[in-house]
Each structure stands twice: as structure tokens, then as C-alpha cells.
C-alpha positions in Angstrom: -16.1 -5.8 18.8 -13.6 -4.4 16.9 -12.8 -7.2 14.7 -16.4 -7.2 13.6 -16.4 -3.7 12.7 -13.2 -3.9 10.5 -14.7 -7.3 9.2 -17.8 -5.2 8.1 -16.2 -2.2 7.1 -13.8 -4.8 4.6 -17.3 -6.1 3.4 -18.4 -2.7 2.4 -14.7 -1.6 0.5 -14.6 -5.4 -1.1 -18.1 -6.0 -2.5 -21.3 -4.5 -3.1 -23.2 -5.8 0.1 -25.1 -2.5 1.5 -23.8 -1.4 5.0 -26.1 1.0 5.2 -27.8 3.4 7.8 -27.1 2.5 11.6 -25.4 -0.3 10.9 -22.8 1.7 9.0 -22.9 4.7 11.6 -21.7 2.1 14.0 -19.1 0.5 11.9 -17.4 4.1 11.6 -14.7 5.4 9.2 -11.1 6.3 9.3 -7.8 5.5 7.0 -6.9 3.8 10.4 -9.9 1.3 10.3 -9.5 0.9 6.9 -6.0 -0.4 6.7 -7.0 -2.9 9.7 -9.6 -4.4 7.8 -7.6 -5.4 5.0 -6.7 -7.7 7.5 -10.4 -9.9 6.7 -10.1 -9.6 3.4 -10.2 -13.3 3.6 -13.1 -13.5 5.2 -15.0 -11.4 2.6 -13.6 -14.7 0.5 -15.7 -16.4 2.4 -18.8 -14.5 1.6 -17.9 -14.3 -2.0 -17.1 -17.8 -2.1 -19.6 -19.4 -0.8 -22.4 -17.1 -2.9 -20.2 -18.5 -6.3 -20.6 -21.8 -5.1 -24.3 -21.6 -4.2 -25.2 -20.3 -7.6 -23.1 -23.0 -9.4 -25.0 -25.9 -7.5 -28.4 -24.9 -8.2 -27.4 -23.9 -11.6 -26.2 -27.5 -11.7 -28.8 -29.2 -10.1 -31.1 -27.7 -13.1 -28.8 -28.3 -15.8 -26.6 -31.5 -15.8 -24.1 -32.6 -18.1 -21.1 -30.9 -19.7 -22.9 -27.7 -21.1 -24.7 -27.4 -18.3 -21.1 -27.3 -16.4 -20.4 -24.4 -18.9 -23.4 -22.6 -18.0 -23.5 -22.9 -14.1 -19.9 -21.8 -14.1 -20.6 -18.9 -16.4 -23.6 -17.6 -14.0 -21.4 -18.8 -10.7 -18.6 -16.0 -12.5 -21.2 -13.4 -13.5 -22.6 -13.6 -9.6 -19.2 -13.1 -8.1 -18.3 -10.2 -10.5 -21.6 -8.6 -9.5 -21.3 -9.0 -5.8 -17.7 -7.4 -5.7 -18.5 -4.9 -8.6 -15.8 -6.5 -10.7 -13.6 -4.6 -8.8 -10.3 -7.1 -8.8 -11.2 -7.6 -12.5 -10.9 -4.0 -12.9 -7.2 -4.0 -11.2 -6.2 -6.9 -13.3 -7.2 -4.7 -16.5 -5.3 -1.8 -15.4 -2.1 -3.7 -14.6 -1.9 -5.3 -18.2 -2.8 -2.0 -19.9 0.1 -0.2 -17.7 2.8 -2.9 -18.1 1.9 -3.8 -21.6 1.5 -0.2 -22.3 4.6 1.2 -21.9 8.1 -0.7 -20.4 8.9 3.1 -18.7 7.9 3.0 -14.8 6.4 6.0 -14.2 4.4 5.7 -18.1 3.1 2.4 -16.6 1.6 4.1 -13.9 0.4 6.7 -15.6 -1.4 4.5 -17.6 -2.7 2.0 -14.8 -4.5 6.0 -13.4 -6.3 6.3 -16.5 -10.1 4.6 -16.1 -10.7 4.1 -19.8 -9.5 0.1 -21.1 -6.9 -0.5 -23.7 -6.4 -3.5 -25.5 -3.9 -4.9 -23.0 -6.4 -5.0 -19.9 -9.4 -6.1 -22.4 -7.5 -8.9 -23.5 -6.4 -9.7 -20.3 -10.2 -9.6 -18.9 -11.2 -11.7 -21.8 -8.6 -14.7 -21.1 -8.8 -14.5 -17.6 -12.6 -14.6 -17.2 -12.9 -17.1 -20.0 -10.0 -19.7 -18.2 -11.6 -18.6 -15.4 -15.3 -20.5 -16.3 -13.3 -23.0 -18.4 -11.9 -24.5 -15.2 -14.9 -24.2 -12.7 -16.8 -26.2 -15.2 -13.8 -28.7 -15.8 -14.2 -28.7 -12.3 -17.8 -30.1 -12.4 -16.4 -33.1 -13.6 -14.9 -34.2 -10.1 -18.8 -32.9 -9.0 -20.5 -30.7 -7.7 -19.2 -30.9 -3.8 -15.5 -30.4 -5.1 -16.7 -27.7 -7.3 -18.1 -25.7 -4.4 -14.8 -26.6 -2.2 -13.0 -25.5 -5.2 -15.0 -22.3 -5.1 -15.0 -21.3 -1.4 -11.3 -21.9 -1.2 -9.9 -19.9 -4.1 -11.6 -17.2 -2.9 -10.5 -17.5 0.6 -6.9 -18.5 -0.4 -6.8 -15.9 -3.3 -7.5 -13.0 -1.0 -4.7 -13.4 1.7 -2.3 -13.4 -1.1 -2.1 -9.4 -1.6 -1.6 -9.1 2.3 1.8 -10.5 1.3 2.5 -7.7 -1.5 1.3 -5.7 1.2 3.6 -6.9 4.1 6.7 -7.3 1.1 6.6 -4.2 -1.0 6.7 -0.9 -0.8 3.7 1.2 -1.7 4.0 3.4 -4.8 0.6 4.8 -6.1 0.1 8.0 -6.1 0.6 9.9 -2.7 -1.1 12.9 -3.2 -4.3 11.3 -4.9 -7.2 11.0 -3.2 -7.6 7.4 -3.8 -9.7 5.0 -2.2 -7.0 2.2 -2.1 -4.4 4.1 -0.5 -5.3 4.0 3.3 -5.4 0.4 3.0 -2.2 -0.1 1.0 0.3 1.8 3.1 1.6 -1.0 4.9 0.3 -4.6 7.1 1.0 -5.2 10.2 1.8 -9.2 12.0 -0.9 -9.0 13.5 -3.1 -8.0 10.9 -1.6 -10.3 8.8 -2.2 -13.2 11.2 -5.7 -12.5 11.0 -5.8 -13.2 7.6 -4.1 -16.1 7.5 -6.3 -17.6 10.5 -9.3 -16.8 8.2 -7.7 -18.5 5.5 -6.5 -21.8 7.6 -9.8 -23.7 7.8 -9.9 -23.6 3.9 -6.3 -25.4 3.9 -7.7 -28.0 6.7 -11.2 -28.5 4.6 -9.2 -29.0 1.8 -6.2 -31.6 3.0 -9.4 -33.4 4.9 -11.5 -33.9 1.6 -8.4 -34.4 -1.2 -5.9 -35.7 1.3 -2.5 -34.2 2.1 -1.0 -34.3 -1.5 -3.9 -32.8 -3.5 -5.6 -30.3 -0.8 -1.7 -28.4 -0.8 -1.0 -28.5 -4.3 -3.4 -25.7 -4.6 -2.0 -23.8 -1.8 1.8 -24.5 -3.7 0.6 -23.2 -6.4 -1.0 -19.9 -5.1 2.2 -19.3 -3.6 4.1 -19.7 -6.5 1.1 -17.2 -8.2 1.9 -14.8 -5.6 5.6 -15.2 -5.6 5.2 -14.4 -9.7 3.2 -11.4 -9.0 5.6 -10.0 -6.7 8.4 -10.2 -8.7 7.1 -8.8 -11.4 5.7 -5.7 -10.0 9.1 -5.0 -7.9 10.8 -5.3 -11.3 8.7 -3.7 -13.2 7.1 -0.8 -10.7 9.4 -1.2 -7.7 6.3 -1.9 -5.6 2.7 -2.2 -5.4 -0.7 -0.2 -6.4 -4.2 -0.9 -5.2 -4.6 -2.3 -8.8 -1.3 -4.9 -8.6 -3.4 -6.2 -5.5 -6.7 -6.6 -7.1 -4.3 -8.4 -10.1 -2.6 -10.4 -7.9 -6.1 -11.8 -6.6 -7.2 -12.6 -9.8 -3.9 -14.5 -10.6 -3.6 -16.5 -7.8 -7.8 -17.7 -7.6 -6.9 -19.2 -11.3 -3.7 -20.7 -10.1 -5.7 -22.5 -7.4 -8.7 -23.8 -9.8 -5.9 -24.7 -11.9 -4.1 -26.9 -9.0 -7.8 -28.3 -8.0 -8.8 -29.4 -11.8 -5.3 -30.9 -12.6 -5.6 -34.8 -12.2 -3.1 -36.0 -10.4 
């Protein structure tokens, strides 16, 4: 019963789905509990996932052809943004305004506390949702089943990558703040991680069973190569992670893995 209660409690932390009332009393709180259910954070891909893909093929459905591509993958991005209140979008923004703000460490950080956008993190937001629709409706055009494998998968795949950053960096947000990442950012253990990675394995299977063996792993290649990236640049550049660097790194690695899946090969 555990697992379900850290699976709901990384529902309630990851998106905007109300655990609420009894249901909440019984899931319980505690930096302990929350730092295991980082652990499911694949499975809330899942959920994400599959509500992005759902909204894309009735969109769809309704309104064929290439603008209507444009249009179900615009509302497919607007539903996920609303069901996780934006809030790996919001860690994407703060990374670019921090390391495009300042080359200094500790000015970088300082910047990636402040909660007001700069130009770095709205231009960031602006290219990376905007790539981000362009290639879900490119997508289209391989139809509408591999747009919703394309879908469930990226958001599966994309959310195991920051247990990695987890497992391979140090943490280096601030420790005295009161922050609502930081219980879950201190460290990942095996077995946590294995959970998240045994979430994540039926996505690989569904998708070497639908492409085949070359084109299901060539988006999984090149999440880890995503991942890889963002973990060398924020060693480099901050000597670790933040709870931002992770919401970044999901953000990265989801358009790595649309890329992969809308690349002919």
C-alpha cells in the first residue's frame, strides 16, 4: 500500500489533480514520503501522457488536415501545461534566466530564486513550447495512433530522466529555504530508482513493438543523450542540481524524444 500512497502523493506535487479530503489524510505527508515518490514520477507521465494524447485525437478527429495538426497539438500542449500547472515549464525558464543571466555560480542561482521572468527564460519558453507543438503536429503526419504513442511515451520517458540528475549529482539549492523541491531533491535511492525505470519499461516495449527495434530506441538514444547534455552542463556550470535543473531537464529530454519519433528514418 505504500507504493500507492507515494504514487498519489507524486500525483499531487507533479500536477494539479485534487488529492483532497480523506483521500489526502490517508496518503499522509513527510520529506521522507516525498523523496520516495519521486520514485513514480514516471507514472504521473503516464497520467499526463495519456490526457495529451486524448485531447490531440479528438481534436483531430474534428479537425483533419495539416492545420488542424497545428491546432490539436496546440490544445494537446495547453492541456498538459494545465494539468501539471506548467510547472517543468516554469524550471526550464528559471534555468535559462540563471545561466544566461550571469556566467558566476552563485549569481546564477541567485537568479534561478527569483519568481519574476527575464528574457532568457521567456525566450526559452517561447522556443521550447513552440518546437514543442511544431513536432506533435509533424507528428500527425505518421497519424494519429503514433501521435498518441509519441505522446504517452515522452512523457513517461521524459520523467525518469531527472531521477538520473538525481542519483548523479549533488544537490545545491538552497539548504536553508523552505522549498518545496528540496525533500525530494536530496538524493535517489536503487530502489527508488528501479521503480522508475520499471514504470518507464512498458513505454520502451510499446514502442520497439509498434516501430520495430531501430526506430522504438532511437528515441530512448536520444533522451539519453538529452539527459547526458543536461547533466553536464549543470555540473559545469552549477556543480549540481536544483529542483528547477530537473523540471529543465524534463522539458529537454520530452523534445528530444518527439524529435527522435518525427525524424524519418
Amino acid at each position: 500500500m505504500n507504493g500507492v500512497r507515494h504514487f498519489l502523493l507524486a500525483l499531487q506535487f507533479f500536477t494539479r489533480v485534487p488529492v483532497k479530503g480523506p483521500l489526502a489524510g490517508w496518503v499522509g505527508f513527510s520529506p521522507a514520503m516525498l523523496r520516495a515518490s519521486a520514485a513514480h514520477f514516471p507514472g504521473v507521465g503516464w497520467l499526463v501522457g495519456a490526457v495529451g494524447a486524448s485531447v490531440f485525437y479528438l481534436a483531430y478527429a474534428g479537425l483533419p488536415g495539416v492545420a488542424g495538426a497545428g491546432v490539436a497539438a496546440a490544445l494537446s500542449t495547453i492541456a498538459t501545461v494545465l494539468m501539471t500547472g506548467a510547472f517543468h515549464e516554469d524550471g526550464l525558464a528559471d534555468v535559462a534566466d540563471g545561466l544566461g543571466g550571469s556566467a558566476d555560480r552563485a549569481r546564477a542561482l541567485e537568479i534561478m530564486k527569483d519568481s519574476r521572468i527575464g528574457a532568457f527564460g521567456a525566450i526559452a519558453l517561447v522556443l521550447a513550447l513552440g518546437l514543442k507543438m511544431a513536432l506533435v503536429a509533424a507528428l500527425a503526419g505518421q497519424g494519429a495512433a503514433h501521435v498518441v504513442l509519441s505522446l504517452v511515451s515522452a512523457h513517461v520517458l521524459s520523467r525518469l530522466a531527472p531521477l538520473f540528475l538525481i542519483r548523479w549529482l549533488p544537490y545545491v539549492g538552497d539548504e536553508n529555504a523552505a522549498s518545496k523541491s528540496k525533500p525530494l531533491a536530496d538524493a535517489i535511492g536503487t530502489g527508488a530508482l528501479l521503480v522508475g525505470v520499471a514504470w518507464s519499461l512498458p513505454a520502451i516495449a510499446w514502442l520497439v513493438m509498434t516501430l520495430g527495434i531501430v526506430r522504438g530506441l532511437a528515441p530512448v538514444l536520444l533522451g539519453v543523450l538529452a539527459v547526458l547534455f543536461m547533466a553536464r552542463l549543470l555540473q559545469r556550470r552549477l556543480r549540481g542540481f536544483t529542483g528547477d535543473g530537473l523540471g529543465a531537464t524534463q522539458q529537454v529530454c520530452e523534445l528530444a524524444i518527439y524529435l527522435a519519433l518525427a525524424w524519418h528514418i
